[in-house]
NULUMDREN-65531 format. One line per field, with one value per residue: residue in three letters; x, y, z of N, C-alpha, C, O in turn; residue number from 0; chain. Coordinates in Angstrom, 2 decimals. Each point is the difference from the previous one (the first is absolute). Layout:
% NULUMDREN-65531
r	(ALA,...)
n.px	(X,...)
n.py	(Y,...)
n.pz	(Z,...)
ca.px	(X,...)
ca.py	(Y,...)
ca.pz	(Z,...)
c.px	(X,...)
c.py	(Y,...)
c.pz	(Z,...)
o.px	(X,...)
o.py	(Y,...)
o.pz	(Z,...)
k	(NUM,...)
c	(A,...)
END
This chain:
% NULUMDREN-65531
r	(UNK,UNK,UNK,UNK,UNK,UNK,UNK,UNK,UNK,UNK,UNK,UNK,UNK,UNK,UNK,UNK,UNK,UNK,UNK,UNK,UNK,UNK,UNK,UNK,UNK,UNK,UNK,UNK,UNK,UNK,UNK,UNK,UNK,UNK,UNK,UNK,UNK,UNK,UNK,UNK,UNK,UNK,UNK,UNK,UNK,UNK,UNK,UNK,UNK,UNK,UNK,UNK,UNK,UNK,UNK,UNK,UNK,UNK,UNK,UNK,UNK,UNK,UNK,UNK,UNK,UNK,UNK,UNK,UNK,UNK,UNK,UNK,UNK,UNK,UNK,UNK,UNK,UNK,UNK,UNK,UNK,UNK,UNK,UNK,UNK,UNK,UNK,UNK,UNK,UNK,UNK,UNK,UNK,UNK,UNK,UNK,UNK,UNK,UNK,UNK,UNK,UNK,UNK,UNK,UNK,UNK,UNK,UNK,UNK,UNK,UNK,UNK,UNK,UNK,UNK,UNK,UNK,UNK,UNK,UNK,UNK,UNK,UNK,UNK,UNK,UNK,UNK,UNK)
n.px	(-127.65,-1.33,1.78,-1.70,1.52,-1.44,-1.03,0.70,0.83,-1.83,-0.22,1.46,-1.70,-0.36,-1.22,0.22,1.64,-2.63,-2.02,-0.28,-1.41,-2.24,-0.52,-0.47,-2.27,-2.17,-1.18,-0.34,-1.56,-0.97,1.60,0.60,0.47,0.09,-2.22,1.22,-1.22,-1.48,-0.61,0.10,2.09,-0.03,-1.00,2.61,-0.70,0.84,-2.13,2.13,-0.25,0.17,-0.71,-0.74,1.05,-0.44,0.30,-2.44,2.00,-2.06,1.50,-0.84,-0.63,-0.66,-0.90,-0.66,-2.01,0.02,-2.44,1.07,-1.42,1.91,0.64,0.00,-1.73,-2.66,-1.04,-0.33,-2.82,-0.34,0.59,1.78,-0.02,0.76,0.42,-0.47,-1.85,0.87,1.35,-0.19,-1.58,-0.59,0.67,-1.90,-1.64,1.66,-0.98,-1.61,-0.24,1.78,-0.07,-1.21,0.57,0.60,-1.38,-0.66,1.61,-1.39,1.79,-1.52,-1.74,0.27,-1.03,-2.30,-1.18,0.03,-1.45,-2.13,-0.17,-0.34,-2.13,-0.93,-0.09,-1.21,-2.06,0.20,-0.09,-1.83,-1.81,1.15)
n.py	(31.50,-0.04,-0.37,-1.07,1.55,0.71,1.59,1.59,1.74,1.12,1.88,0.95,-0.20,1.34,2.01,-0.51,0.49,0.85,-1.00,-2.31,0.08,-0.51,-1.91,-1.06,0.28,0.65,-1.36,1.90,-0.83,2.10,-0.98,1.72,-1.32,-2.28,-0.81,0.38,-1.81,0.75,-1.06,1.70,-0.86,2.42,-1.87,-0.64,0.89,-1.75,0.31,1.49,-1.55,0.50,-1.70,0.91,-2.09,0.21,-2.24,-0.52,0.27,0.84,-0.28,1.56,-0.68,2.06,-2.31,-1.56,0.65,-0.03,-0.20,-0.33,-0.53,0.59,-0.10,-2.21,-1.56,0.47,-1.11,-2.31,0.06,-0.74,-2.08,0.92,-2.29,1.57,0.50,2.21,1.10,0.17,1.84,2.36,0.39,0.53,2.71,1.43,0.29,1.26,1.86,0.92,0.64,2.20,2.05,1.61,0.27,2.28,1.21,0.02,0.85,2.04,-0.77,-2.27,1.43,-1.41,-1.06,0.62,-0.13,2.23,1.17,0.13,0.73,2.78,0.57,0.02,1.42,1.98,0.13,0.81,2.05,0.75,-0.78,1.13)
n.pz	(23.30,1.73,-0.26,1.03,0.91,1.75,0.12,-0.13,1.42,0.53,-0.35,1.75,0.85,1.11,0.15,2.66,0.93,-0.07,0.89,-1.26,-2.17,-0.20,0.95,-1.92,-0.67,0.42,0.03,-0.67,0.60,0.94,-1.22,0.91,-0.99,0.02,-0.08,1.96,0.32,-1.03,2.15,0.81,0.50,-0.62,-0.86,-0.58,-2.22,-0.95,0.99,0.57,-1.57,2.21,-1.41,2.05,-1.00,2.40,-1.22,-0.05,-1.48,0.35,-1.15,0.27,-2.04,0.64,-0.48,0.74,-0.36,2.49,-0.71,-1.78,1.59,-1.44,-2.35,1.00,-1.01,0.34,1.48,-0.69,-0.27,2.63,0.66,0.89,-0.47,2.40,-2.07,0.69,-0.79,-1.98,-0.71,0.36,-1.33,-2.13,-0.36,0.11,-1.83,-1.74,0.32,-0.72,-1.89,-0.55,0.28,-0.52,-1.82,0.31,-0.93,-2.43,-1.51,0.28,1.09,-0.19,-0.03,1.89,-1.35,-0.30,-2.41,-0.35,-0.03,-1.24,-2.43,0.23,0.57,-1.96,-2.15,1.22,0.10,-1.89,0.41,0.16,-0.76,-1.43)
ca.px	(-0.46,0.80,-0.25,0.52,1.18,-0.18,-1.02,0.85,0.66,-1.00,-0.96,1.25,0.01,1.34,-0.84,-1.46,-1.34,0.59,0.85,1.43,0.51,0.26,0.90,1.91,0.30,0.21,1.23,1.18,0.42,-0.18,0.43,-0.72,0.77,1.28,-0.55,-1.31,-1.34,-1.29,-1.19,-1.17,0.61,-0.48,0.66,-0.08,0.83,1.00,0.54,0.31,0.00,0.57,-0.80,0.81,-0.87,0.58,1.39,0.28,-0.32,-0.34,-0.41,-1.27,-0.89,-1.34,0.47,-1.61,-0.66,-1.08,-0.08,-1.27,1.02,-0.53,0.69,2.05,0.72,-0.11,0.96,1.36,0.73,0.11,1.68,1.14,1.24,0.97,1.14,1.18,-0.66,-0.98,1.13,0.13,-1.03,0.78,1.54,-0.79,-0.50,1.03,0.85,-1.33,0.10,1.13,-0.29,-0.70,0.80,1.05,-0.89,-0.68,0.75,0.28,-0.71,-0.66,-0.02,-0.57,-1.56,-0.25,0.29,2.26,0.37,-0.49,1.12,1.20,-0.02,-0.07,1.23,0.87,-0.52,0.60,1.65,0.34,-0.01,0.70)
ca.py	(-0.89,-0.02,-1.37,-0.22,-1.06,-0.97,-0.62,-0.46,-1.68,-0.78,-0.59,-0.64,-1.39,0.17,-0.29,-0.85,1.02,1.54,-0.17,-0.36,1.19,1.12,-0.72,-0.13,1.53,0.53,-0.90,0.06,-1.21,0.33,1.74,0.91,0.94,0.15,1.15,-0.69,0.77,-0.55,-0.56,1.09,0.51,-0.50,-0.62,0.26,-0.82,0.64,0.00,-1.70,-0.48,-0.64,-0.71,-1.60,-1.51,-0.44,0.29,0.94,1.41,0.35,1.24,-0.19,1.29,0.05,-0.23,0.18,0.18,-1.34,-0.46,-1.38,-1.16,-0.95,-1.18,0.21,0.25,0.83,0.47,0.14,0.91,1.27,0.52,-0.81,-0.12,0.12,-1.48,-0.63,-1.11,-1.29,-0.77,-0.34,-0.76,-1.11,-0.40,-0.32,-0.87,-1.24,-0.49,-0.45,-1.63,-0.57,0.33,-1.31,-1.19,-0.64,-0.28,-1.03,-0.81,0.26,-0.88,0.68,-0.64,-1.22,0.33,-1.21,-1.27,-0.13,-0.35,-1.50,-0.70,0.37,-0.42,-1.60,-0.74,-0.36,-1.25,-1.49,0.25,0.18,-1.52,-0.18)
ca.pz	(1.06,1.05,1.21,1.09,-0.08,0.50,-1.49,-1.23,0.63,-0.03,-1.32,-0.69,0.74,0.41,1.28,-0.50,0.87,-0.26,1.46,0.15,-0.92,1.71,1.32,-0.50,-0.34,1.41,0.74,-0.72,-0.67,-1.10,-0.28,-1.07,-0.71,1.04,0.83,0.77,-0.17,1.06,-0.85,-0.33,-0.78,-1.46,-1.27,-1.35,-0.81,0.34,1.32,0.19,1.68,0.34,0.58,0.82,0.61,0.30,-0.81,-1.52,-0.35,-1.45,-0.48,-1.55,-0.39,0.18,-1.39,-0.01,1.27,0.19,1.18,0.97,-0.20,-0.89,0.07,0.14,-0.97,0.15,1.13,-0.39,-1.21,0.61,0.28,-0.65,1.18,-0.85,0.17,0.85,1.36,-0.94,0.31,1.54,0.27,-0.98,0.81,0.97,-0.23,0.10,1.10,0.70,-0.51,0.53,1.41,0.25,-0.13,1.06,1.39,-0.40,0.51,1.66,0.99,0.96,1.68,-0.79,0.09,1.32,-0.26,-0.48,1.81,0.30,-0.42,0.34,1.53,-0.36,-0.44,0.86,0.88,-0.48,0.12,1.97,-0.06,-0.97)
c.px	(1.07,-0.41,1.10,0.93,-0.38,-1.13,0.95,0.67,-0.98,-0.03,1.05,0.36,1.24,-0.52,-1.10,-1.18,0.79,0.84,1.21,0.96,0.33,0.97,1.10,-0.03,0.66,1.50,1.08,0.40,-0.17,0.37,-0.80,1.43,1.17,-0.48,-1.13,-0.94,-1.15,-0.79,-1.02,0.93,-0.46,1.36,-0.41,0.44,1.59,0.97,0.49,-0.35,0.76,-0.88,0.87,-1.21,0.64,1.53,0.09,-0.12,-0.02,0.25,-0.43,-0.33,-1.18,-0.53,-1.96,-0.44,-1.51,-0.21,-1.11,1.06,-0.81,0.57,1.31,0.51,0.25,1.19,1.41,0.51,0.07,1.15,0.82,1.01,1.35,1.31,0.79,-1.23,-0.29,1.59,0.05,-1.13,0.76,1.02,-0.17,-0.20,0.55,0.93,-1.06,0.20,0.73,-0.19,-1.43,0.62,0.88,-0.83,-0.36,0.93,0.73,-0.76,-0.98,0.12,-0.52,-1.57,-0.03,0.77,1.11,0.02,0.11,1.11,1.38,0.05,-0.11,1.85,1.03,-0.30,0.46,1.28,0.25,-0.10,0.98,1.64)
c.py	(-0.06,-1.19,0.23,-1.06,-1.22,-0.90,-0.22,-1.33,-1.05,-0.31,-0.49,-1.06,0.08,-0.77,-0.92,1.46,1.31,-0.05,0.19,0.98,1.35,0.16,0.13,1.16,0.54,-1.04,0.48,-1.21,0.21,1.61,0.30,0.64,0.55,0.61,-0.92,0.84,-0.16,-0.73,0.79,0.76,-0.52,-0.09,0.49,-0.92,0.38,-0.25,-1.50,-0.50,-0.73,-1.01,-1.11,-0.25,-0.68,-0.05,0.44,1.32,-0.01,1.51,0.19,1.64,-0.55,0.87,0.73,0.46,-0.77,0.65,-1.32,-1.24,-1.57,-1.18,0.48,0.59,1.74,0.88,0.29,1.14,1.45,0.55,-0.73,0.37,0.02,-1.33,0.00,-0.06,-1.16,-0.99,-0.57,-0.80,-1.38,-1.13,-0.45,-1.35,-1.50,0.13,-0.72,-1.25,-1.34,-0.43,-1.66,-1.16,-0.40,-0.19,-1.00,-1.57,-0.66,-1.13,0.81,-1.24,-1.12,-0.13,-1.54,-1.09,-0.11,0.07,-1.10,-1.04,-0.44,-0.69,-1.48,-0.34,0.52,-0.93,-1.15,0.15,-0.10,-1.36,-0.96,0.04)
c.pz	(1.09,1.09,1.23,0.04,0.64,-1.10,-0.71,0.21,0.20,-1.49,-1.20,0.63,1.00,1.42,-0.24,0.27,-0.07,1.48,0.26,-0.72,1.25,0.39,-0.56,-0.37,1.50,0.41,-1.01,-1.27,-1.90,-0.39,-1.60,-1.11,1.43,1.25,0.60,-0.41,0.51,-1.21,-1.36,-1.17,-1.24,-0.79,-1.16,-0.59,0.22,1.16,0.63,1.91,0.56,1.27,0.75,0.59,0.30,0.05,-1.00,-0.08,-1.39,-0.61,-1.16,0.05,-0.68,-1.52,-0.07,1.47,-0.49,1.43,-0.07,-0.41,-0.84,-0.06,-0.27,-1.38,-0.23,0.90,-0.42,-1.09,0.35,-0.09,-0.51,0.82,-0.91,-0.13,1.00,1.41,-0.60,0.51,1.56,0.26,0.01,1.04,1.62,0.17,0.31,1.04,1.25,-0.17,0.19,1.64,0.22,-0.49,0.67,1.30,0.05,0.82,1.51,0.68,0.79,1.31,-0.51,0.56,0.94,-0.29,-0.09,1.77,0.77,-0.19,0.61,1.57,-0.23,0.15,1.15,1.00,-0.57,-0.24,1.52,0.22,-0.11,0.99)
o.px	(1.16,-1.13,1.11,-0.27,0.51,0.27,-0.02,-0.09,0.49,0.12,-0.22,1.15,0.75,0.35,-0.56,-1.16,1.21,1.15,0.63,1.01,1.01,0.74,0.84,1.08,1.18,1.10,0.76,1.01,0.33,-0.61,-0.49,0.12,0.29,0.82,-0.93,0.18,0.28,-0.03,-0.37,-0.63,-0.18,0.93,-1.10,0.55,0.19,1.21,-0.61,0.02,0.43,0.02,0.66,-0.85,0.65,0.59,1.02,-0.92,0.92,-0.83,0.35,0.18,-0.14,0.18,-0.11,0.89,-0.48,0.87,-0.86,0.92,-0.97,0.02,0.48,0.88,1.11,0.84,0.66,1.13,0.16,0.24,-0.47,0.38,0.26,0.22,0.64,0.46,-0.64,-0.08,0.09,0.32,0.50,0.08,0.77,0.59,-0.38,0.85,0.55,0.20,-0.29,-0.02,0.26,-0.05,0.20,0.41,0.05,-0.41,0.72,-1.20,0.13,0.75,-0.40,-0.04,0.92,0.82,0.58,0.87,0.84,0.51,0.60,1.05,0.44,0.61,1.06,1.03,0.11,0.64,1.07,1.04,-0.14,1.08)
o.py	(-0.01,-0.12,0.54,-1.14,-0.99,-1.15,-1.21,-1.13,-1.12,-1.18,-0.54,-0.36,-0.91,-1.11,-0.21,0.10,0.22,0.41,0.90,0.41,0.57,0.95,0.61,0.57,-0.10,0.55,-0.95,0.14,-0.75,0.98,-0.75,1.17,1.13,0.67,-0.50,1.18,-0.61,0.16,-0.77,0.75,-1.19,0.80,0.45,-0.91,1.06,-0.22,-1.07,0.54,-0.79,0.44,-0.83,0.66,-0.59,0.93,0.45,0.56,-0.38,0.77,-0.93,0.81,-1.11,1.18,1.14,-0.16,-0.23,0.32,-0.24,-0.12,-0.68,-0.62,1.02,0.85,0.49,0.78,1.04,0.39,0.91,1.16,-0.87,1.06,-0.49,-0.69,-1.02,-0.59,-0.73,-1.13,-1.17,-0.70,-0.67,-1.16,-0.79,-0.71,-0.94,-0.86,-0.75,-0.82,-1.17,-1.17,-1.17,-0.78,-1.20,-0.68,-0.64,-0.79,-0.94,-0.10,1.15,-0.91,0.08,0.60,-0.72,-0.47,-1.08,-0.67,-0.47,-0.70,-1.06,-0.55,-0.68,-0.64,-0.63,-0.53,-0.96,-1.01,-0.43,-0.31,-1.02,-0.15)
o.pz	(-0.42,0.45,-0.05,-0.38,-0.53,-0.37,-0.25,-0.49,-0.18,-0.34,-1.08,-0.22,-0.37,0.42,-1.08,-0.42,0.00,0.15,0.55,0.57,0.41,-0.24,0.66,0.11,0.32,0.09,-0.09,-0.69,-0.92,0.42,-0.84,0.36,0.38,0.63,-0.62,-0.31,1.03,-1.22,-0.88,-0.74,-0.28,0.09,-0.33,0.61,0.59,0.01,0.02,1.11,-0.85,1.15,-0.62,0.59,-0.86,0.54,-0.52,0.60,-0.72,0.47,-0.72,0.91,-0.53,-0.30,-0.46,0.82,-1.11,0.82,0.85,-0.81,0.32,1.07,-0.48,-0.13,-0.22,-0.43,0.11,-0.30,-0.81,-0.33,-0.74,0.50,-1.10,0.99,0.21,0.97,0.76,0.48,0.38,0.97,0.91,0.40,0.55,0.83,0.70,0.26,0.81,0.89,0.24,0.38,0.30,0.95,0.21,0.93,1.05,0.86,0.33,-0.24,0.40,0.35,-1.16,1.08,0.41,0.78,0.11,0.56,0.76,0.87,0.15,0.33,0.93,0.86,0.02,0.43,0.76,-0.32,0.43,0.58,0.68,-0.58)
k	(0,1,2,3,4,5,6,7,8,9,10,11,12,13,14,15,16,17,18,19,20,21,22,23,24,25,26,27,28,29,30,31,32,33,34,35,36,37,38,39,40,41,42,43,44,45,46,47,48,49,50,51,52,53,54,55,56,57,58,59,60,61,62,63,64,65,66,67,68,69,70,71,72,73,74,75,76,77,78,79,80,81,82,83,84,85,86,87,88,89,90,91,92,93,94,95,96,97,98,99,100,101,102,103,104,105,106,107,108,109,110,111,112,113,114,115,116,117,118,119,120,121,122,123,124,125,126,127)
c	(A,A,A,A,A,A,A,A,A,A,A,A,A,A,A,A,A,A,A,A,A,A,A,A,A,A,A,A,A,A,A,A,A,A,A,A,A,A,A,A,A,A,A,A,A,A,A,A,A,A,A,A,A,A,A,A,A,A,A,A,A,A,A,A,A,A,A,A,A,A,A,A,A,A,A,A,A,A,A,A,A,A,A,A,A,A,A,A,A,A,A,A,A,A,A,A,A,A,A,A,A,A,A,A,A,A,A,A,A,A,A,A,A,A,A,A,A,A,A,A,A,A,A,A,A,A,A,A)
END
């Protein structure tokens, strides 16, 4: 059996749409066994990929071929990702995290009513 690299990425859930599978194929965002490749390239068992979404880069080999796309659980038993993209995810991850918390803590601008407030209590200091 032979499938199209862009189906695959569809039915391995990677992509929402063969579309989008397309698009990161053609756009480079996806190598074949260290080797850009085109959409229409057929897959084997065996063969590893290197998939970026976004900040993430995944690399995995390609454990089963599928072309229809079923449930996640399924999906997941296409390929297997190797421990050191499962680490950098990981390691990704928490640094993401970290990163929003210190954001978290950051003053914002104050909204109508902290304004409101704020123009009350200097008018009764200017009085004074």
């Amino acid at each position: 059996m032979s499938v199209r690299l862009d189906k695959w990425l569809w039915a391995a859930r990677f992509f929402k749409t063969r579309a989008l599978a397309r698009a990161a194929v053609q756009g480079g965002k996806v190598h074949l066994n260290g080797a850009r490749v085109k959409p229409a390239r057929t897959l084997s068992a065996g063969d590893e990929l290197r998939v970026q979404r976004g900040e993430e880069s995944l690399t995995l080999h390609v454990l089963e071929l599928s072309d229809r796309r079923g449930p996640a659980s399924v999906a997941q038993a296409l390929y297997q990702e190797t421990p050191e993209s499962l680490q950098r995810r990981e390691a990704l991850a928490t640094e993401r995290k970290l990163q929003r918390e210190a954001h978290a803590g950051r003053e914002r601008r104050p909204d109508k009513r902290q304004r409101r407030q704020i123009i009350k209590f200097r008018k009764g200091s200017d009085e004074t």
